[in-house]
C-alpha positions in Angstrom: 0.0 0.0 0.0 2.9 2.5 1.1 4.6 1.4 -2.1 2.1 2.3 -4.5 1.5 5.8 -2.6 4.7 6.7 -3.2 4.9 5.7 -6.6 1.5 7.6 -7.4 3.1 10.3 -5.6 6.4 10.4 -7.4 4.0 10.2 -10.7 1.8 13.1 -9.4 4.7 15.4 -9.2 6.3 14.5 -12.3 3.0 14.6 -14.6 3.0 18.4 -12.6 6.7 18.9 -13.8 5.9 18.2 -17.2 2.8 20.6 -17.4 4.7 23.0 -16.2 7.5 22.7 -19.0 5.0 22.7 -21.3 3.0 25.6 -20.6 6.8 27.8 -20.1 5.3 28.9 -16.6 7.8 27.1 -14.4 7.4 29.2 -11.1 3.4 29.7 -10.4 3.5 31.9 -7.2 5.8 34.2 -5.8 7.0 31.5 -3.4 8.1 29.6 -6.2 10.6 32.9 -7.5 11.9 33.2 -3.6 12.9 29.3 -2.9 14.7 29.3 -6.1 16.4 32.2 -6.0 17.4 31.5 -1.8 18.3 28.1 -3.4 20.9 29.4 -6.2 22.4 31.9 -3.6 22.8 28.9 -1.0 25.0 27.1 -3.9 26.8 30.1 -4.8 28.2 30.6 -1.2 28.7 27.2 -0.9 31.0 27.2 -4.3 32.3 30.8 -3.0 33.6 29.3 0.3 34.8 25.8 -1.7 37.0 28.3 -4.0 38.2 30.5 -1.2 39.4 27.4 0.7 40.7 25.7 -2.5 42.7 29.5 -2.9 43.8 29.2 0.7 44.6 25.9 0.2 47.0 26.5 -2.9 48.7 29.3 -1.3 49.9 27.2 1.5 51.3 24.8 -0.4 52.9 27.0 -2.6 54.7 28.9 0.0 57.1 27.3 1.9 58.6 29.9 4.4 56.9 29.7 7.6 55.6 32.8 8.9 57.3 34.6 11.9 55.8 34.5 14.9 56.2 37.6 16.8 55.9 37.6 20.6 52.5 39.7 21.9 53.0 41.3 24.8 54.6 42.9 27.7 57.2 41.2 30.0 55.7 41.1 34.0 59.5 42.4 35.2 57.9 41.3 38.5 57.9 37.7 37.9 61.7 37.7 37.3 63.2 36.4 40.1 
């Protein structure tokens, strides 16, 4: 029973797909415009942050020299002994 629910489901939705394609009127609400375009600017920070890593990534390799670690701080003159 579950089985064949599903499978009228998944044939529900895509007989829905189709229509839409057909009649060139993929996004039927305002909804519709909003999830997509939330949707492309979720990948595009996702491939953003892939990139900048993959940049990061590249540069570190490349470089060899470590950087110099400077010391921070003050010296407590009082904990001399």
């Amino acid at each position: 029973m579950a089985k064949s629910s599903l499978q009228k489901e998944f044939q529900d939705q895509f007989v829905d797909v189709i229509s839409r394609l057909e009649s060139k009127q993929l996004f039927q609400s305002d909804w519709d415009i909003v999830s997509f375009a939330v949707f492309f600017i979720f990948i595009g920070v996702v491939l953003l942050l892939v990139l900048l890593v993959l940049i990061r990534c590249c540069c570190c390799c490349c470089c060899d020299e470590q950087p110099k670690r400077h010391k921070v701080g003050h010296d407590n003159l009082g904990m001399e002994p």
